[in-house]
Backbone bond lengths (Angstrom), bond angles and torsions (degrees), N, CA, C in turn:
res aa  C-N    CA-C-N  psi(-1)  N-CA   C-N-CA  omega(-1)  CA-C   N-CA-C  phi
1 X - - - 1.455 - - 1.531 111.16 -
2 X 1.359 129.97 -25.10 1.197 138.78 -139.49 1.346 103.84 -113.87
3 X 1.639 115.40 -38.36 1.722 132.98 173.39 1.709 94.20 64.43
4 X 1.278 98.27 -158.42 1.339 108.43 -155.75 1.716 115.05 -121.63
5 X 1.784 94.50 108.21 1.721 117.84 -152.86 1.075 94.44 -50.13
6 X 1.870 145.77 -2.16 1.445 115.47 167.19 1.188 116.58 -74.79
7 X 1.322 118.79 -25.44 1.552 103.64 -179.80 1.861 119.72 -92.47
8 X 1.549 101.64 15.43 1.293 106.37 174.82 1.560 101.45 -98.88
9 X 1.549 111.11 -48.80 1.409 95.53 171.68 1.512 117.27 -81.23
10 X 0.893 139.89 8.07 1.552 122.79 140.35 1.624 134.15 -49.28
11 X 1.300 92.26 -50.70 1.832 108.33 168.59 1.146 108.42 -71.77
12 X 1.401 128.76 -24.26 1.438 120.15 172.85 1.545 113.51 -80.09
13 X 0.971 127.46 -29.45 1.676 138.56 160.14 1.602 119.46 -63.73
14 X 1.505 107.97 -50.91 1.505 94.63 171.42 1.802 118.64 -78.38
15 X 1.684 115.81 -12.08 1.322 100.06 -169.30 1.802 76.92 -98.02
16 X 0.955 129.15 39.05 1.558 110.56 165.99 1.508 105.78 -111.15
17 X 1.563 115.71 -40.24 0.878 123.64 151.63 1.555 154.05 -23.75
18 X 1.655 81.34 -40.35 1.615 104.50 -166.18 1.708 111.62 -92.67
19 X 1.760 91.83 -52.07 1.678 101.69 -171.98 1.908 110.31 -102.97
20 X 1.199 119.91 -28.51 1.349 114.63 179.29 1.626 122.07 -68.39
21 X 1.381 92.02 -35.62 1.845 87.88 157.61 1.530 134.46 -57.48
22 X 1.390 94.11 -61.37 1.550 97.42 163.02 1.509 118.41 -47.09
23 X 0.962 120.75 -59.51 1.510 128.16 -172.83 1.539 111.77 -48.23
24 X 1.448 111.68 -29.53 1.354 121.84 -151.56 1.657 106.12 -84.51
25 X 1.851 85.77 -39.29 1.818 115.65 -166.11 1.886 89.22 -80.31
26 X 1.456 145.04 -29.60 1.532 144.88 -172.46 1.469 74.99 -80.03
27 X 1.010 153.39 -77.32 1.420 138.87 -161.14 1.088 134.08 -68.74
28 X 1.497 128.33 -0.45 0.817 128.55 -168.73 1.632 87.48 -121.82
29 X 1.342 138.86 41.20 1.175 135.56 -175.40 1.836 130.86 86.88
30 X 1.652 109.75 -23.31 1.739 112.54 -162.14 1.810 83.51 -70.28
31 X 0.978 92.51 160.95 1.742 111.65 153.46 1.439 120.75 -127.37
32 X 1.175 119.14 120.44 1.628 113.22 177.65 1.560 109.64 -81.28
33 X 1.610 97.18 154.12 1.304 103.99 -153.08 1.905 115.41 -60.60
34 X 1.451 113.88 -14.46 1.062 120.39 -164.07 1.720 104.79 -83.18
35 X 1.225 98.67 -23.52 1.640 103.97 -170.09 1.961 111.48 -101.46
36 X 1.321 108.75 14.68 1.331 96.45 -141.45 1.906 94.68 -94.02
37 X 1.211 107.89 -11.52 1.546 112.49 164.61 1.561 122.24 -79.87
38 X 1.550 108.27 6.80 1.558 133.68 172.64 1.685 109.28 -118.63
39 X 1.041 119.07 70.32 1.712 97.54 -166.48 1.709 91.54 -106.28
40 X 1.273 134.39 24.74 1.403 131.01 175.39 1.670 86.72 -96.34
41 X 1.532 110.38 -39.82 1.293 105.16 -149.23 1.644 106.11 -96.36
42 X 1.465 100.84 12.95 2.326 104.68 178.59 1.322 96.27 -90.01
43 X 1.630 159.86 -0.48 1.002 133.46 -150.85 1.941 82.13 -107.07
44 X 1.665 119.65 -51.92 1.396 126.69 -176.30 1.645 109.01 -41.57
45 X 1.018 111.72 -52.83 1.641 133.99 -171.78 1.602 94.32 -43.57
46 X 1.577 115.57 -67.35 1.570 130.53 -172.19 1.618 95.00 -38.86
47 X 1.126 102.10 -80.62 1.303 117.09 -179.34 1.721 117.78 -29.44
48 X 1.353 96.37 -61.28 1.825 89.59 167.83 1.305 112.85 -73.40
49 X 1.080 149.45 39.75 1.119 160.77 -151.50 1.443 101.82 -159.23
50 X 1.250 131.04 -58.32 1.099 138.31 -167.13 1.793 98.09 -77.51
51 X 0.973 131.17 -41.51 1.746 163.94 162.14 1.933 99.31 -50.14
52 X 1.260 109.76 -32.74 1.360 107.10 161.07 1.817 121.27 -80.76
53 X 1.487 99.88 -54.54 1.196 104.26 166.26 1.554 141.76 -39.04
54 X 1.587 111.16 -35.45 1.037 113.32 155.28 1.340 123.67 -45.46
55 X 1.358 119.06 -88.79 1.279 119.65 175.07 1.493 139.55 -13.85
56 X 1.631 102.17 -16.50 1.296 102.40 167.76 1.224 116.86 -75.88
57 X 1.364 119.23 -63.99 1.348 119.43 177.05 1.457 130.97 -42.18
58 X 1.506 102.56 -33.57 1.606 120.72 174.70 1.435 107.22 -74.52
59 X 1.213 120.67 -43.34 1.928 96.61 153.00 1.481 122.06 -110.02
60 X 1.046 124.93 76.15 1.298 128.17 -168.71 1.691 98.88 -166.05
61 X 1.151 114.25 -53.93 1.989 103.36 178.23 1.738 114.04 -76.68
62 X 1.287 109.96 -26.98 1.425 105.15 167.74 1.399 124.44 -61.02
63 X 1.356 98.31 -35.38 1.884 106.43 -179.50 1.456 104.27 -73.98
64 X 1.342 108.53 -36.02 1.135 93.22 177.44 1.495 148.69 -94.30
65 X 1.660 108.59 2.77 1.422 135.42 178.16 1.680 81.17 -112.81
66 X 1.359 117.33 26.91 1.852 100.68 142.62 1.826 108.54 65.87
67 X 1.350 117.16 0.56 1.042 131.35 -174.51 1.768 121.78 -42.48
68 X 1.630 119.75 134.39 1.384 104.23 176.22 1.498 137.78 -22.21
69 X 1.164 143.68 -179.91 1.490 127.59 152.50 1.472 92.09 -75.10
70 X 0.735 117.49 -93.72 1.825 113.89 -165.78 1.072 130.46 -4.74
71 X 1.654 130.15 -35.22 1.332 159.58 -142.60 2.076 73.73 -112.29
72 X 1.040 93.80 -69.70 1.434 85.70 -176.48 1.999 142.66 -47.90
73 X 1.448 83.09 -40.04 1.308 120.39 166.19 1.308 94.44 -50.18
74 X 1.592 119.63 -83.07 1.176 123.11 -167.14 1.540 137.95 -50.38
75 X 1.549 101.08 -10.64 1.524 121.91 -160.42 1.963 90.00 -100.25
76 X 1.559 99.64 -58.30 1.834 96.48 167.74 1.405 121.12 -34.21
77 X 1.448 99.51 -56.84 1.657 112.55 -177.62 1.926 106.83 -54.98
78 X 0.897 118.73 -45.20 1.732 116.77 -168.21 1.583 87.46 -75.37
79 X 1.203 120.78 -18.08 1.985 105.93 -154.32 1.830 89.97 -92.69
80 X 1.167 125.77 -22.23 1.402 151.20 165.72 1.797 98.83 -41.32
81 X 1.327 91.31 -73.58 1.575 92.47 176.25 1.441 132.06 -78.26
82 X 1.389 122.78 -15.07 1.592 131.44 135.44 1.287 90.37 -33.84
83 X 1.570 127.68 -90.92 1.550 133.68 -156.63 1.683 117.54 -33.62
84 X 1.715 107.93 -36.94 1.615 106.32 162.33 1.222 135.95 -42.16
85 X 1.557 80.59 -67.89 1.066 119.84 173.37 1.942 126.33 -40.82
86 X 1.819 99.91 -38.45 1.368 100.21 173.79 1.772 87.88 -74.64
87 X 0.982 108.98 -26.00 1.834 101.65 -150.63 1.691 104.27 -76.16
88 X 1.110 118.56 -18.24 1.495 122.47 162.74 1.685 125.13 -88.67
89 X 1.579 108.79 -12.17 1.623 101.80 165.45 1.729 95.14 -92.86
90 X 1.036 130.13 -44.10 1.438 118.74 -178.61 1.480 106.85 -52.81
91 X 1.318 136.25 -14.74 1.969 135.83 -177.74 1.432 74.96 -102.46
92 X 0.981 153.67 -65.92 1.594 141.91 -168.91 1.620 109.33 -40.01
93 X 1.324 105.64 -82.08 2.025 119.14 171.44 1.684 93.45 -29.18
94 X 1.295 134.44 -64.59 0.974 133.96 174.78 1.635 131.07 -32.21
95 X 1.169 115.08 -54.63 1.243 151.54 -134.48 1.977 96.56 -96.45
96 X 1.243 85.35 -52.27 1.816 123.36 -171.72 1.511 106.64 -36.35
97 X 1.553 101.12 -65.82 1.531 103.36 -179.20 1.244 114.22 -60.20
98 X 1.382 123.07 -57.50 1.332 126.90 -166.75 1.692 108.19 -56.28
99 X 1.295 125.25 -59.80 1.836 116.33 161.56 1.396 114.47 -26.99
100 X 1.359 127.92 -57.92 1.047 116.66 153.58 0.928 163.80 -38.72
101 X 1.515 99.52 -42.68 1.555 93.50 157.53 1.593 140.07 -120.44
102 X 1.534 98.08 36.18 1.470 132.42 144.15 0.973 122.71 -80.30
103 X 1.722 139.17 -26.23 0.933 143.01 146.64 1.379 124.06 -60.02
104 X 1.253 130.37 -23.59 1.683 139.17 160.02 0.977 108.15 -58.03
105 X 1.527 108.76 -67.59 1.720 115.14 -168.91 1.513 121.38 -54.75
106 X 1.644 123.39 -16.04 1.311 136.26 -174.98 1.044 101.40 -87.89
């Protein structure tokens, strides 16, 4: 069930690589250039972003410390609700501008 933890910690190294920086640098103030005429709506994004990041590790160190199924089971299941969880700050980031600027226009 578990396969073989080099290719789990590989994906756990390149998606650490990939998304925790970014995520880290939207919170810590950068704005990327695509979002930067949204800056109510870069702080939600991080966050679902950061809400992605989890999930790696939560299935990725169990497989790879060989862990029960159950242990495993259980680690999918929480990374599930990370996955909401990103999926409701991304309708937030979304959401953000437009309150806003219904509230201007009034």
């Amino acid at each position: 069930m578990n396969g073989n933890p080099l290719y789990h910690g590989i994906a756990l190294a390149v998606g650490t690589l990939l998304v925790l920086p970014l995520a880290l640098a939207v919170l810590g103030g950068w704005t990327p250039r695509g979002l930067r005429g949204r800056r109510l709506a870069v702080r939600p994004y991080a966050w679902a972003f950061l809400c992605l990041y989890a999930v790696m590790p939560l299935n990725a160190v169990p497989r790879m410390i060989d862990a029960p199924s159950g242990v495993v089971m259980a680690c999918t299941g929480l990374g599930f609700g990370f996955v909401v969880a990103a999926a409701v700050c991304f309708l937030r980031a979304e959401r953000t501008p437009r309150c806003v600027d219904s509230r201007a226009k009034s």
